[in-house]
C-alpha positions as CSV (number, residue, x, y, z in Angstrom):
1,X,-46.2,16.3,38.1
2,X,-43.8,19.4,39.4
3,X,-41.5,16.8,40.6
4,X,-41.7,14.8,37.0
5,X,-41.0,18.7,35.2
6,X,-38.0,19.0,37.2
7,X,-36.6,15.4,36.8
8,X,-37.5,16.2,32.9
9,X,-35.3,19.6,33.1
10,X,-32.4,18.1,34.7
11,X,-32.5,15.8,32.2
12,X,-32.3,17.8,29.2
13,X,-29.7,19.8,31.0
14,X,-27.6,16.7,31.2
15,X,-27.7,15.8,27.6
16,X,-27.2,19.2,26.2
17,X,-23.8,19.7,28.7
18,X,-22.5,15.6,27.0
19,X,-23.3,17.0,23.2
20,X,-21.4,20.4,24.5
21,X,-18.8,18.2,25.4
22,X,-18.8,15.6,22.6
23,X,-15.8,16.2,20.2
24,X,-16.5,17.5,16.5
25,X,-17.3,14.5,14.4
26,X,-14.1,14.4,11.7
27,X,-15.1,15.3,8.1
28,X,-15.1,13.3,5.5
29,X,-12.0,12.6,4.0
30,X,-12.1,14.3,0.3
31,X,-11.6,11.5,-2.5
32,X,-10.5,12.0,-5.9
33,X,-10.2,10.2,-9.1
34,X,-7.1,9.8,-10.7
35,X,-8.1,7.5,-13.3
36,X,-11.7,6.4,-15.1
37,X,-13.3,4.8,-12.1
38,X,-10.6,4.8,-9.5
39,X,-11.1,7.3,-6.4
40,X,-8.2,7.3,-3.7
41,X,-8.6,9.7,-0.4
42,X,-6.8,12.6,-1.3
43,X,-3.7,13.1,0.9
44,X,-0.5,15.4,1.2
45,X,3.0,15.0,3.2
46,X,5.8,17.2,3.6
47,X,8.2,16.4,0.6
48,X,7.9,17.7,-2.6
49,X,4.9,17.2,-5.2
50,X,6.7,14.9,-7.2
51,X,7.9,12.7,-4.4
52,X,4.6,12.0,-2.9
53,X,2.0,9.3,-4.4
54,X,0.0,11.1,-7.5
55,X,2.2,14.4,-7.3
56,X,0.9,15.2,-3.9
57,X,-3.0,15.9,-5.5
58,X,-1.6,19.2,-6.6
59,X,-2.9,21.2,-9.4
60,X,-1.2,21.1,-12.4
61,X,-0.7,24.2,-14.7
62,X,-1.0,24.3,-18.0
63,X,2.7,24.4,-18.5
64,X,3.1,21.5,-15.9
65,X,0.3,19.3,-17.9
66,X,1.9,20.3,-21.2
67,X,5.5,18.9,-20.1
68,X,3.5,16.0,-18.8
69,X,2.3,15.5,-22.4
70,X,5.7,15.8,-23.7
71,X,7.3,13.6,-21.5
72,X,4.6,11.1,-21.9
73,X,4.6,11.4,-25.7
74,X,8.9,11.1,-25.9
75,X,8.9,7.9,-23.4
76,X,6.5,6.3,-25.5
77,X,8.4,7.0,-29.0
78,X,11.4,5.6,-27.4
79,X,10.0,2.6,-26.3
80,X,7.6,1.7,-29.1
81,X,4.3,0.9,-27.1
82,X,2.8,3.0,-24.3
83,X,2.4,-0.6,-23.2
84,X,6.7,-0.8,-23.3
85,X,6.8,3.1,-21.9
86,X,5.1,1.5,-18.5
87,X,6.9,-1.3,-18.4
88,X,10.2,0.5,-18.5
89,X,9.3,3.0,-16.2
90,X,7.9,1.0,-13.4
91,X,10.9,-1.5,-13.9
92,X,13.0,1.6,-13.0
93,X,11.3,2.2,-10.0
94,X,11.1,-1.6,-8.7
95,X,15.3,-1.3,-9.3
96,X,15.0,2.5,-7.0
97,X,13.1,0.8,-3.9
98,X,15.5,-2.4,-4.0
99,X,18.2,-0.7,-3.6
100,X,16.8,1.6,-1.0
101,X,16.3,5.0,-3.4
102,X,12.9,5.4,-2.8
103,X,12.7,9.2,-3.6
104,X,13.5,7.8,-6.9
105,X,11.3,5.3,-7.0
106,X,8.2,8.1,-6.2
107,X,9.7,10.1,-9.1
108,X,9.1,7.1,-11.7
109,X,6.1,5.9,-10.0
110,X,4.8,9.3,-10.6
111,X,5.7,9.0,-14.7
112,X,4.4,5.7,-14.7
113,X,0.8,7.1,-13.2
114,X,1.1,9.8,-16.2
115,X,1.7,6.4,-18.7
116,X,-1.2,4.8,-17.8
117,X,-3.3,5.6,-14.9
118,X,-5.0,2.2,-14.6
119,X,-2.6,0.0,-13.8
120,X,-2.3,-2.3,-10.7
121,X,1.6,-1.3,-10.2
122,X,0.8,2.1,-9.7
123,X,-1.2,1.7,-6.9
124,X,1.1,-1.3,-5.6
125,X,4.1,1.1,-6.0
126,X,2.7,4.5,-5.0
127,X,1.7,1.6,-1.5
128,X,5.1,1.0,-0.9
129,X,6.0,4.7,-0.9
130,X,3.2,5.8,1.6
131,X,4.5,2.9,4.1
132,X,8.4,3.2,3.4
133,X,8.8,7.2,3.1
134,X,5.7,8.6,5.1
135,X,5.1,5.7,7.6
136,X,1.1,5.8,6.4
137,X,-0.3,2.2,6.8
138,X,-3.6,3.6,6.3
139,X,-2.9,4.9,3.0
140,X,-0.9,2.3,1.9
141,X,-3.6,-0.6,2.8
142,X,-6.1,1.5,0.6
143,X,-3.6,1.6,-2.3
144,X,-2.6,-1.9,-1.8
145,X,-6.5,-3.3,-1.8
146,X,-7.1,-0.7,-5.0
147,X,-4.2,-2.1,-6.8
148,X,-5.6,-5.7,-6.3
149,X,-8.9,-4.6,-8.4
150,X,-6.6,-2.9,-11.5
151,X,-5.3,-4.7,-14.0
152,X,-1.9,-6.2,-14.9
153,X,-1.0,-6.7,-11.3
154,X,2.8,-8.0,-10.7
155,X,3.5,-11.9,-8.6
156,X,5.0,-9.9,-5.8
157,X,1.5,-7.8,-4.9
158,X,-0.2,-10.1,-2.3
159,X,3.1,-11.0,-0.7
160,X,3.8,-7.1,0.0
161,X,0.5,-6.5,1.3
162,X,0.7,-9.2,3.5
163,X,4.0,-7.9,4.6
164,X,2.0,-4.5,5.5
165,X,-0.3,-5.8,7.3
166,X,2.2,-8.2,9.0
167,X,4.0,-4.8,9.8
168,X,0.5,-2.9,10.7
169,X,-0.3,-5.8,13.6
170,X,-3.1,-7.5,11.5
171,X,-1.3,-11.4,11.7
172,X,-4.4,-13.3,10.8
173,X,-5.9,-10.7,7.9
174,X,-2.1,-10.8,6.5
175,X,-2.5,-14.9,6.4
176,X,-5.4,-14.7,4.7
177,X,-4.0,-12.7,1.8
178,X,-0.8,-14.8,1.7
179,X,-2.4,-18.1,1.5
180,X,-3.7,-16.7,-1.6
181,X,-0.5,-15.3,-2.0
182,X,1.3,-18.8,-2.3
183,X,-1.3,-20.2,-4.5
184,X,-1.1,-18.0,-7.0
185,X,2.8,-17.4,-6.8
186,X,3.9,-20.7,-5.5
187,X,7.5,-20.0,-6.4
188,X,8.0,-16.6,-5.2
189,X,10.1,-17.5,-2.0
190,X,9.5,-13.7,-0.3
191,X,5.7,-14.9,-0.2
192,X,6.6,-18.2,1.4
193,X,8.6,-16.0,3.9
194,X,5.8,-13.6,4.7
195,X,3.6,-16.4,5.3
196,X,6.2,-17.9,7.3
197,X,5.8,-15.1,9.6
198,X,1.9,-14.7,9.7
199,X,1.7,-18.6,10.8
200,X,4.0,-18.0,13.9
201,X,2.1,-14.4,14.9
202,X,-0.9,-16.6,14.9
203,X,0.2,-18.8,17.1
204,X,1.1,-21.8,14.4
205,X,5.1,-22.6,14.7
206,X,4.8,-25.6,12.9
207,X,3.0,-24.3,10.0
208,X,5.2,-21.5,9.9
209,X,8.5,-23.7,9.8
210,X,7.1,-25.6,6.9
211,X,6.1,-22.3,5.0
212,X,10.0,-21.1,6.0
213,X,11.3,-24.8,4.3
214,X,9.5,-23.7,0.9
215,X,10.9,-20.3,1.2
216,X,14.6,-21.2,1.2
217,X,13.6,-23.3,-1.7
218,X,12.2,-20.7,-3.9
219,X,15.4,-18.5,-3.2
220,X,14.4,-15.8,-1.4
221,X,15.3,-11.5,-2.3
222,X,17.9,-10.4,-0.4
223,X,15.7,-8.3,0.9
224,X,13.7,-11.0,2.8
225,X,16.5,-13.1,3.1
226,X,17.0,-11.7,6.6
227,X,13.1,-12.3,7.4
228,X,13.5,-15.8,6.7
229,X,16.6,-16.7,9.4
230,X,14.8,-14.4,11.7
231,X,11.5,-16.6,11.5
232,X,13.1,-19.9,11.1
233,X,15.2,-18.6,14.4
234,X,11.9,-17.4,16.3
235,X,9.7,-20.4,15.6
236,X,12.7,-22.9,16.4
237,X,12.7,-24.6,12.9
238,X,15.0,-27.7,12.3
């Protein structure tokens, strides 16, 4: 029995040094809603506020929210339509991140979020930003999947999320999303392209060759034009 107290001590001493030990579980990252029914995990990166995805989760003033209003209330009598106000604004910041101005493209993302909240290109856009300016794949696949659930999403959607999580290492999750990609968009070449590349990280050079043939058909952006010799050079296409 002494022997069986002692064995029993030891033990507990053992346990209590590896909790000692043990790290600090991480808390719980803080969520927030920025529109009805829409919570993203709230998170900040050195630029300024109006540069980062949904003005950096800062508080606004009142004279910040009432030049919000005013901007908001001017774009929309100069387009006609709240529905013409987002439109122009995120067609402004598609133009910014093609030709490589994405501080600018943040800048109209975040008027296009004060537009209307809701909708899928804000998410997609604000996605684009988190992996292209502040190198966050984690944030930018949670914006990406949100963006899929809101309305009014744009063709090119499932073929940039596949290209994150081409770019993030996840080949067979990115095919999965570009096969969908294809069907639903089956002449948006950059998609084909994408795919193209998925195929060949999983190990399929043949598949990939004949997703690479549809691409050049579709014309791809010059953007992914590049992509598509790279892969077609890679997987020894004919």
């Amino acid at each position: 029995m002494r022997r069986s107290g002692t064995f029993l001590k030891q033990t507990i001493l053992a346990v209590a040094c590896v909790v000692m030990l043990a790290p600090p579980l991480p808390a719980a990252a803080e969520t927030v809603e920025v529109a009805p029914g829409v919570q993203v995990t709230k998170r900040t990166y050195t630029a300024p506020v109006n540069e980062q995805p949904f003005f950096g989760f800062a508080a606004r003033s009142a004279e910040q929210k009432a030049e919000d209003e005013k901007f908001v209330s001017a774009i929309i009598g100069a387009t006609g339509s709240r529905e013409k106000a987002f439109e122009e604004t995120t067609k402004r910041a598609w133009i910014a991140i093609q030709g490589g101005k994405v501080r600018e493209a943040a800048l109209r993302f975040n008027q296009a979020f004060l537009v209307s909240p809701e909708q899928s290109s804000v998410y997609h856009g604000f996605a684009v930003i988190a992996q292209a300016r502040f190198n966050d794949l984690d944030a930018a696949d949670e914006l990406f999947r949100i963006a899929l659930k809101q309305p009014n999403p744009v063709k090119a959607l499932k073929a940039d999320y596949g290209r994150l999580l081409l770019i993030a290492k996840r080949p067979r999750d990115a095919q999965a999303v570009l096969d969908q990609a294809v069907k639903e968009a089956p002449d948006f070449g950059d998609a084909w392209t994408n795919l193209a590349w998925a195929r060949f990280q999983n190990g399929d050079a043949a598949s990939a060759c004949a997703a690479a043939e549809e691409a050049a058909k579709k014309r791809p952006s010059n953007n992914s034009s590049s992509d598509l010799t790279a892969v077609r050079s890679v997987a020894q296409c004919k």
